[in-house]
C-alpha positions as CSV (number, residue, x, y, z in Angstrom):
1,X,-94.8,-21.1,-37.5
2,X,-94.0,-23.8,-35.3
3,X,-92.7,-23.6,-31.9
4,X,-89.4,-25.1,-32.4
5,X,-88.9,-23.1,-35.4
6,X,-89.7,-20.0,-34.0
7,X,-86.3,-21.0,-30.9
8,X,-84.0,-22.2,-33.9
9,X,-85.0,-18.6,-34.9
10,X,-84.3,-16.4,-31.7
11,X,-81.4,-18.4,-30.8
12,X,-79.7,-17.9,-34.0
13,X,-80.6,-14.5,-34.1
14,X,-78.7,-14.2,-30.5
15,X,-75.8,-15.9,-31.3
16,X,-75.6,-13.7,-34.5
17,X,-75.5,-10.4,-32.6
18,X,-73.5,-11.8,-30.2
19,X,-71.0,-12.0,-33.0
20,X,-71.6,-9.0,-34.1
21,X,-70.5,-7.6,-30.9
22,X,-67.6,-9.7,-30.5
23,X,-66.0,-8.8,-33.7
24,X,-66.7,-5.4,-33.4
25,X,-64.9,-5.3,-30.0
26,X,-62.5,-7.0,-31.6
27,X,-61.7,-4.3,-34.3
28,X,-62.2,-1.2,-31.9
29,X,-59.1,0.8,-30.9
30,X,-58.7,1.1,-27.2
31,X,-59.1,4.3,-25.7
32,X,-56.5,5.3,-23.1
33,X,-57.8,7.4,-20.5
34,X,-54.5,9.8,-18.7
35,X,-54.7,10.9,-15.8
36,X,-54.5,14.4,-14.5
37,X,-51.8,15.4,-12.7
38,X,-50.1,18.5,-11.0
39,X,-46.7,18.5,-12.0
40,X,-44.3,18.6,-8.9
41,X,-42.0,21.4,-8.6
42,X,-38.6,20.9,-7.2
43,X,-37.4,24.2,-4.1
44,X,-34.7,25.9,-5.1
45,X,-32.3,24.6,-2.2
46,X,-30.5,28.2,-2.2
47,X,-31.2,31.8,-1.1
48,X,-34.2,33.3,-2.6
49,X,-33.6,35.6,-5.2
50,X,-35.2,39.3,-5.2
51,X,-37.9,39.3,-8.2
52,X,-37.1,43.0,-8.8
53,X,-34.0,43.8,-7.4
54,X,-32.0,45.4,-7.1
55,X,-29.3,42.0,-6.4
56,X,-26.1,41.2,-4.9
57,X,-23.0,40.4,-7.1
58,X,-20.8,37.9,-6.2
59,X,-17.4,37.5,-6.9
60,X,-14.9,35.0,-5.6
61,X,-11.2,36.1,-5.5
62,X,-9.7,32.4,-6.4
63,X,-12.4,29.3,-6.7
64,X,-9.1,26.5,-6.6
65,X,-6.4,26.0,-4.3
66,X,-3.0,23.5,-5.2
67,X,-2.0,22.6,-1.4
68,X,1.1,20.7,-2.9
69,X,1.7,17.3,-1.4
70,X,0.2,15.5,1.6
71,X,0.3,12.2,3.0
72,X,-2.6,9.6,3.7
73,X,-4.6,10.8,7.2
74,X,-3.2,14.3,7.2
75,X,-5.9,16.9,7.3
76,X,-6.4,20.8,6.0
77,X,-8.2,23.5,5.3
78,X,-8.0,26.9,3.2
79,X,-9.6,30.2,3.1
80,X,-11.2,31.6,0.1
81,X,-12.7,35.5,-0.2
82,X,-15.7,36.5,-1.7
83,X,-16.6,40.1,-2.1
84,X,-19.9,41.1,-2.7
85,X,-19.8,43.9,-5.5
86,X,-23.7,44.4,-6.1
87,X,-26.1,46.8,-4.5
88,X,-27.7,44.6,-2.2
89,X,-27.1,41.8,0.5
90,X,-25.3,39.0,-0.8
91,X,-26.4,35.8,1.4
92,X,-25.0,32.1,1.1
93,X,-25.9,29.0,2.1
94,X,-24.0,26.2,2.3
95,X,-25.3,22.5,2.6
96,X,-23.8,18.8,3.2
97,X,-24.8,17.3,0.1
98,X,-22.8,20.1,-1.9
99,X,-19.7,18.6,-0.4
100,X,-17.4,15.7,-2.0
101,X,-17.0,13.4,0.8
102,X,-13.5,14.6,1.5
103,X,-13.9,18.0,2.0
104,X,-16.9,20.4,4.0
105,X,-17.2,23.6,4.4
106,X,-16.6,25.2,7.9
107,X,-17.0,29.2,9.2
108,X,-20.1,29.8,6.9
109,X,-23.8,30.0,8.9
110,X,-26.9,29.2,7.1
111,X,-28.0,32.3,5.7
112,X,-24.5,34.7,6.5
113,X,-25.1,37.7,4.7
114,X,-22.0,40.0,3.0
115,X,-23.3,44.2,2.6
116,X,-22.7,45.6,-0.7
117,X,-18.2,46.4,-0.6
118,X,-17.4,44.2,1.5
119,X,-16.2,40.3,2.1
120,X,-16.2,37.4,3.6
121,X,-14.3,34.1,4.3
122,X,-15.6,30.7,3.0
123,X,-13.3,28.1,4.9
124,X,-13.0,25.1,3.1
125,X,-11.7,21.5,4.9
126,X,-10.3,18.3,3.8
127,X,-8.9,15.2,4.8
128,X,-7.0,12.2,2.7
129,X,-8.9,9.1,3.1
130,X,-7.7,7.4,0.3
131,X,-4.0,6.3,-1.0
132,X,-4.4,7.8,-4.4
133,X,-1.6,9.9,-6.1
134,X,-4.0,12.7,-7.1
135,X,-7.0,14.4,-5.0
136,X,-9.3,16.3,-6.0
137,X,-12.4,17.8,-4.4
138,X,-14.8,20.6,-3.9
139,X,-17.8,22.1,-1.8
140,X,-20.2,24.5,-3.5
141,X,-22.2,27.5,-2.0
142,X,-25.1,28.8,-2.8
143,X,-26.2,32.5,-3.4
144,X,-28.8,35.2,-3.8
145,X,-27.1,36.0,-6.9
146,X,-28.6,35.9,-9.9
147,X,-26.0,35.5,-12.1
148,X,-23.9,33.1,-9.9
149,X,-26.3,30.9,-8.3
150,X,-23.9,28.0,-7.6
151,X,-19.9,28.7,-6.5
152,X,-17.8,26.0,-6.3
153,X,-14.4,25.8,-4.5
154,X,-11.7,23.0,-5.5
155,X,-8.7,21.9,-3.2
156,X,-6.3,19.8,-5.1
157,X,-2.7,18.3,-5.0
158,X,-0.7,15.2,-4.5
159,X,-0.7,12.0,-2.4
160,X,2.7,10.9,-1.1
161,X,3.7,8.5,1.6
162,X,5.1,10.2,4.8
163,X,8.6,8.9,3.9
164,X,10.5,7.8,0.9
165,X,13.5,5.4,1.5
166,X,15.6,4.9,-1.9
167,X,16.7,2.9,-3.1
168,X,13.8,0.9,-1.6
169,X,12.7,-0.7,1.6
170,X,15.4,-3.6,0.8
171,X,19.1,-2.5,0.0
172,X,20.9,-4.6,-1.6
173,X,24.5,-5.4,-0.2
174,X,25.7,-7.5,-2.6
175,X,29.0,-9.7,-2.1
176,X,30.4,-9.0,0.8
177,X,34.3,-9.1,1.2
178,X,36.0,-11.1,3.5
179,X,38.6,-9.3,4.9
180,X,37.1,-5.5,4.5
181,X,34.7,-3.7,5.6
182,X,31.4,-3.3,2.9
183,X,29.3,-0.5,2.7
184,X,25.9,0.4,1.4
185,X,24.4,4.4,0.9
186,X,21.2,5.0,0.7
187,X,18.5,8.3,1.7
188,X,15.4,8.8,4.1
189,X,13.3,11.6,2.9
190,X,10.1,13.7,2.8
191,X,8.2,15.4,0.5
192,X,6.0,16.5,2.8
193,X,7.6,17.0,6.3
194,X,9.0,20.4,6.4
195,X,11.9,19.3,8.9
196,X,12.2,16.1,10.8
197,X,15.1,14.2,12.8
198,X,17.0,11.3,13.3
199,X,17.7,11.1,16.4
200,X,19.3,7.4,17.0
201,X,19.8,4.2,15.1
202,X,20.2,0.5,16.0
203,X,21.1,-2.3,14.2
204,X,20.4,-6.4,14.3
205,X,23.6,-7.3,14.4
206,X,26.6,-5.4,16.3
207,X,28.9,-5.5,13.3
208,X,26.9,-2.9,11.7
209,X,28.0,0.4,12.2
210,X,25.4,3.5,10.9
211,X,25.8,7.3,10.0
212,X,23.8,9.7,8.8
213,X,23.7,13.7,8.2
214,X,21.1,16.0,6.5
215,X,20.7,15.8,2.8
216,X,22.0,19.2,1.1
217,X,20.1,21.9,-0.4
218,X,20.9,20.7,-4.5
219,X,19.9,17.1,-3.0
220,X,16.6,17.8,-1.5
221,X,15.4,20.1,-4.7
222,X,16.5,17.2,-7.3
223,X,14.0,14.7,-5.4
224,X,11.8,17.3,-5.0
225,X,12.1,17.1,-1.3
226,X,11.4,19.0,2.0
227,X,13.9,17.1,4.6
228,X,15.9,14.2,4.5
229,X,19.2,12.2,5.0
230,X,21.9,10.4,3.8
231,X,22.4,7.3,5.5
232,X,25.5,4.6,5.2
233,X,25.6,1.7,6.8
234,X,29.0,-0.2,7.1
235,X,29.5,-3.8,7.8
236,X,32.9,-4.7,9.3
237,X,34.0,-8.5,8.3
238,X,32.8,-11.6,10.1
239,X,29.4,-12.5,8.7
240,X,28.9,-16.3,8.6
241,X,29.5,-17.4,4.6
242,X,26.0,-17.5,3.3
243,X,23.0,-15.0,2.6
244,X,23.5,-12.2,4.2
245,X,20.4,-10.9,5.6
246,X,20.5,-8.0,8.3
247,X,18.1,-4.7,9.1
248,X,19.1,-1.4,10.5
249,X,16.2,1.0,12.3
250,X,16.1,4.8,12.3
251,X,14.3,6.1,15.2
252,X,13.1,10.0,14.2
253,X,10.9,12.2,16.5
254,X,7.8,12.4,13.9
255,X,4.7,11.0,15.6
256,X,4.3,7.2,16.8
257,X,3.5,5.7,14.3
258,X,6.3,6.6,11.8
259,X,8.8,6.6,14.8
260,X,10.7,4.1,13.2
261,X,12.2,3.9,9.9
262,X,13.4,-0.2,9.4
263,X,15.7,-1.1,6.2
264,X,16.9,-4.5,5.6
265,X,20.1,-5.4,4.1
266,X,20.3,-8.2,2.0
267,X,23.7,-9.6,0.4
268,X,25.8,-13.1,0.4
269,X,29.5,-13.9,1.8
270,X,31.6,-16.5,-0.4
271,X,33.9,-18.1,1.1
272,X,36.8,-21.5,1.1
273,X,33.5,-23.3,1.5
274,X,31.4,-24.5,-1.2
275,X,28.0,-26.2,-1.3
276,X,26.4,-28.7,-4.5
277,X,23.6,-30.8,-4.2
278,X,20.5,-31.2,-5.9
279,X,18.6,-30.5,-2.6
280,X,20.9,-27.0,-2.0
281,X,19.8,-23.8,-3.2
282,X,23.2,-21.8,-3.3
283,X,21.5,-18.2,-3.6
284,X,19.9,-18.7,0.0
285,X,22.0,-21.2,1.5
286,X,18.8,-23.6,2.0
287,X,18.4,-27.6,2.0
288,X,15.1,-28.8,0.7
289,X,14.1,-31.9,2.2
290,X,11.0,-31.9,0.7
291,X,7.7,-34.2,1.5
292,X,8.3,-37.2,3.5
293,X,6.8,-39.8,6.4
294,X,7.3,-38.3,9.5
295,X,8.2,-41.9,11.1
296,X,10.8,-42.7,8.4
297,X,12.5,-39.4,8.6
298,X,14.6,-38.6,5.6
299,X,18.4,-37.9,4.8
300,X,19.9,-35.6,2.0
301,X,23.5,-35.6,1.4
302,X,25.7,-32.4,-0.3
303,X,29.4,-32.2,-1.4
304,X,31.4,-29.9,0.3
305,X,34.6,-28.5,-1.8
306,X,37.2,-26.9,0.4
307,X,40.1,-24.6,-1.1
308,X,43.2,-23.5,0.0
309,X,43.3,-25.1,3.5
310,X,46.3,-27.7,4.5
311,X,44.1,-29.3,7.5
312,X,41.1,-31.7,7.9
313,X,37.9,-29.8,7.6
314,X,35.9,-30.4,10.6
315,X,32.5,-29.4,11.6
316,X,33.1,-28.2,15.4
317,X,29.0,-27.5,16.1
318,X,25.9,-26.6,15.3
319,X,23.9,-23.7,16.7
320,X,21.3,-23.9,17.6
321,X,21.5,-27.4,18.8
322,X,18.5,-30.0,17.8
323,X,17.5,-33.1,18.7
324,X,15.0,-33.6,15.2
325,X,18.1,-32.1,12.8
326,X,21.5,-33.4,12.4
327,X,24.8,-33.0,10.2
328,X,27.7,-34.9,9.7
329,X,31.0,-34.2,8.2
330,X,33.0,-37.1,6.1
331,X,36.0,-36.8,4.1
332,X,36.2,-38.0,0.8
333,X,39.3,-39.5,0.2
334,X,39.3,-40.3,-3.7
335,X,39.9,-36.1,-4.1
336,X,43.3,-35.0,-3.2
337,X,45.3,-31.5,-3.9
338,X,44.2,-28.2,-3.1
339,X,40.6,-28.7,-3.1
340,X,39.5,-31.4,-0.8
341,X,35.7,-33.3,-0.7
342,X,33.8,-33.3,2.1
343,X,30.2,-35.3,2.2
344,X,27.9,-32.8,4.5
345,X,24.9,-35.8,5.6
346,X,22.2,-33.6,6.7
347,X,19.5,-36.1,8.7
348,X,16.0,-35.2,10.3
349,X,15.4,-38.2,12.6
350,X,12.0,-39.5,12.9
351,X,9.5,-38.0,15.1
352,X,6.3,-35.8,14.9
353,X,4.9,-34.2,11.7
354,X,6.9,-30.7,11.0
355,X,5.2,-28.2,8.5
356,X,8.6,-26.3,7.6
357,X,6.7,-25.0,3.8
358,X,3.8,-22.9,5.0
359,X,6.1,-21.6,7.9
360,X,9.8,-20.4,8.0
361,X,12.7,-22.9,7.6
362,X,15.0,-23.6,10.3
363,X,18.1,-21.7,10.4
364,X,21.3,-23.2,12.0
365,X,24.9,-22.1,12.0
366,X,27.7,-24.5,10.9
367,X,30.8,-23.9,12.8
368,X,34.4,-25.1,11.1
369,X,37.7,-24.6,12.1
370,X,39.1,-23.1,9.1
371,X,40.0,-19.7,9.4
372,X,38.3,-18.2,6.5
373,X,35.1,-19.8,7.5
374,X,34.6,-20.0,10.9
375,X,30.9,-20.0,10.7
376,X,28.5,-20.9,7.7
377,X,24.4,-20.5,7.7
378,X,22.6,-22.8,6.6
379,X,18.6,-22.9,6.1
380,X,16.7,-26.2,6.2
381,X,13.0,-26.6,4.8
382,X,10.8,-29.8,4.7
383,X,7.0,-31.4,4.8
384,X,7.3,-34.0,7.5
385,X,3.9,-35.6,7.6
């Protein structure tokens, strides 16, 4: 054979069991290879148990505990019994991470053993952390006893606030009347003060007069109450015509924080006087300028009805006075009889930018010789930019 024929020969004869290999690595299964391992055993975290015995028996007298209501912040604890009724030492442990987040377990030492007969006292703590209506948590122990490894204790209840003031925070006066005196009722109480006091009161305005006595017996059980009061606060006449917005404070001896109990008293005086405009809001007695340069200033103008009254109208002051804010009084003459038409020209001169939207409006009293409505707020809101 010739030489060339005999490398055609070997190389095809490497290339074919090279193939060969290929394609049968190709079609062989894999083998997996596991590796050996020790399997890990987790320690039992409680009391080692006796193999032979003989063993403890352990038996809680209650395992839950209601504690009624209690406010946000407060804090507590309760003591539950168990007796050990088995034939050998009962011990306990107790440990941090068996404990809800609100509540530990205090008065128990790692390892505390109970003889055979008698008992001991697991004392259980809590704390409210949270405003929730409900609570609910536990703290476990654990035993030497075979048969009740794990015991869990549960404090539970309700979440009130300190104080409950009905009708609400806000009581509403409504109309009030002119030429008597209006009054508004409402209660302060508890559901979870046993007993507190009022011991003064004072009010934002020195035409409101309040009282107050201790709720009855019936009163306090139909809202479920510990302690609490009636209060009434009366409002002789004289308010300015206009929204009628006032607040009384109750000053108890309960800690500093809930020394004071504020209420506002919202309501509106008509009067002689009445108000139209687009720019007037009648329910709050407030002009709305709205947006506007504050080098042109602007000017709205209202109409002013009057009723009942035999002289001129006239405006005898504003309070308090200002030098950006001014209103005018002018009669309209084509009205005659009993009602009369004024033109009320309310005017913010120019001057520098005023952001009266993101910030309370200005509040000004209108003073006018008519009997009936000597004085008349009035609220003023703009965007002078």
């Amino acid at each position: 054979m010739k030489t060339s024929g005999i490398i055609v020969t070997v190389l095809l004869g490497a290339l074919a069991l090279g193939l060969t290999v290929w394609i049968g690595r190709y079609n062989a299964k894999a083998e997996v290879l596991i590796p050996q391992t020790t399997p890990t055993v987790v320690a039992d975290p409680g009391p080692e148990v006796s193999k032979t015995g003989p063993h403890p028996k352990a038996v809680a007298e209650s395992t839950e505990h209601d504690f009624g209501t209690m406010t946000l912040g407060q804090e507590s604890s309760h003591k539950f019994v168990v007796k050990n009724e088995g034939q050998a030492d009962l011990r306990m442990i107790a440990r941090k991470e068996d404990a809800s987040c609100q509540c530990t377990l205090g008065e128990l030492g790692d390892g505390d053993s109970i003889p055979p007969g008698e008992s001991r006292e697991v004392t259980l703590k809590w704390k409210i952390k949270a405003p929730v209506q409900t609570f609910r948590h536990s703290a476990k122990i654990r035993t030497n006893d075979p048969e009740n490894r794990i015991i869990e204790f549960v404090v539970s209840g309700k979440v009130d606030q300190r104080y409950t003031v009905a009708p609400g925070q806000t009581w509403e006066v409504g109309d009030l009347s002119r030429t008597q005196p209006t009054t508004v009722k409402g209660t302060i109480f508890s559901t979870t003060i046993e007993k507190f006091a009022i011991i003064s009161s004072k009010a934002s305005n020195d035409k409101i007069a309040v009282t107050y006595e201790p709720m009855s017996a019936e009163a306090l059980t139909d809202k479920e109450a510990k302690s609490g009061y009636d209060v009434t606060a009366t409002i002789t006449p004289g308010a300015p015509i206009g929204p009628y917005a006032e607040k009384i404070t109750l000053i108890t001896d309960d800690i500093d924080e809930h020394k004071e109990l504020v209420i506002n008293l919202q309501g509106h005086l008509t009067g002689p006087i009445e108000f139209l405009g687009p720019a007037y809001h009648k329910e709050s007695n407030l002009v709305t300028m709205g947006e506007f340069k504050a080098d042109d200033g602007k000017e709205v103008t209202l109409s002013l009805f009057v009723r009942d009254f035999d002289e001129e109208l006239q405006l005898l002051g504003v309070s308090p006075e200002s030098d950006r804010v001014h209103f005018e009084l002018k009669k309209d003459e084509k009205l005659t009889g009993k009602t009369r038409r004024y033109q009320l020209k309310v005017k913010v001169l120019p001057g520098p930018q005023l952001d009266l939207i993101s910030s309370p409006s200005l509040k000004f009293e209108l003073k006018f010789n008519h009997p009936e409505a000597a004085s008349v707020v009035m609220r003023v809101r703009m965007l002078a930019i």
